[in-house]
C-alpha positions, 0 to 999 in steps of 0.5 A: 313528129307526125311520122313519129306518132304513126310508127308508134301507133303501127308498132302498138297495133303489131304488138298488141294483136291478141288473137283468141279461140272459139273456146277461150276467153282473155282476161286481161290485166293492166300493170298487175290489175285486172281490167276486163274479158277479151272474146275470141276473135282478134282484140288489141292491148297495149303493149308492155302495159298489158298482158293476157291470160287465156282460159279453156271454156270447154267442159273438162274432166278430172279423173281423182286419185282413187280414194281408200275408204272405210266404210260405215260397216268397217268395210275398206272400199277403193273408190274411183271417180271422174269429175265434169266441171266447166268455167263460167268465170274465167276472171274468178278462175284466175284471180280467186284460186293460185290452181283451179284445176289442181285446188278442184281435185283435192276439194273433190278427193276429199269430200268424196271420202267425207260423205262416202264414209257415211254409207255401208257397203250394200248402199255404195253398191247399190246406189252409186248414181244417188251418192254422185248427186251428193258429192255433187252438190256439196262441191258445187258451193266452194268451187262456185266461188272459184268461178267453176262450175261443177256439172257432174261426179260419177263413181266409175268403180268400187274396189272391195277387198278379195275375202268380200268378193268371195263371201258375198259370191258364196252369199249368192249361190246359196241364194241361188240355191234355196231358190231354187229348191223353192222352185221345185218343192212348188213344182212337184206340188202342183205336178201332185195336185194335177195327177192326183185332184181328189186325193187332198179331199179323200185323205179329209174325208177319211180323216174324219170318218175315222175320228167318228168311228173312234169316238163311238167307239169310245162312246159304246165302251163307257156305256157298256161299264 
């Protein structure tokens, strides 16, 4: 009976042996329940009424699909965004959701879409950092539940159409241009001002010399009637 017992007990213990990662963590469930967290290392079940779902603790990155999006002004923009998300609960990541990873990027395809459609197409381009912050926040309440946690969403790349690009490069050379009349319209007025310093004060000088003459003139003739 007692050798009985010990192959047993040697056969539970090579059976069992679940060996975890630095970067894992076991969750283990009992006749379909769950029962508790294994830590990495080595760590014993029991056999046949145990089994052990390992889980990536590592930060992960989802690159979403990129999106087509319509923008507040009727622009239609291609967005591409790359999500970095961690799991705090790797229980809630098993038992709460049927696909973590797969619920994670369609949660995130659309709210991206929902919040950028806010925005017209100056304020996409010039604050991308900014609208991350919001995408970013907004996910953070769903997939909290799910035991995930979203660390950050940044937009890699906004795609606009070729007729934009064209208009908005023509928009910018005449930019270009009027600067640079304004650049040297002022130029030549201060090259004048430094070769020419008392020409302002002789033209106003004259100018009211001659205003003077022509009202004594004015003045004689009415006198002479």
């Amino acid at each position: 009976m007692f050798n009985l017992l010990m192959t047993l007990a040697v056969l539970v213990v090579i059976f069992g042996i679940r060996i975890v990662s630095q970067w894992q963590v076991g969750v283990v469930f009992r006749l379909g329940r769950y029962v508790r967290i294994i830590k990495p290392g080595l760590n014993i079940i029991i056999p046949v009424f145990e089994y052990v779902k390992l889980v990536d603790m590592r930060i992960r990155t989802m690159d979403v699909v990129p999106q087509e999006i319509m923008t507040k002004d009727s622009v239609p923009v291609k967005i591409d965004a790359v999500v970095y998300y961690k799991i705090f609960d790797a229980a809630k990541s098993i038992v709460a959701v049927e696909n973590f990873s797969l619920a994670s990027t369609l949660l995130a395809q659309s709210k991206l879409r929902d919040v950028l459609g806010k925005y017209d197409l100056d304020t996409l381009l010039s604050n991308k950092d900014q609208i991350g912050k919001e995408v970013l926040e907004i996910l953070q309440g769903p997939t909290d539940e799910w035991g995930i946690n979203v660390i950050s969403v940044e937009i890699k790349n906004i795609e606009i159409p070729d007729n934009m690009k064209r208009a908005m490069a023509k928009e910018a050379e005449a930019i270009r241009e009027k600067r640079s009349r304004l650049v040297k319209a002022s130029a030549e007025e201060e090259a004048s001002r430094m070769f020419n310093p008392g020409s302002q004060g002789h033209f106003r000088v004259t100018q009211r010399v001659g205003l003077k003459a022509a009202a004594n003139l004015a003045g004689d003739r009415r006198r002479a009637k």
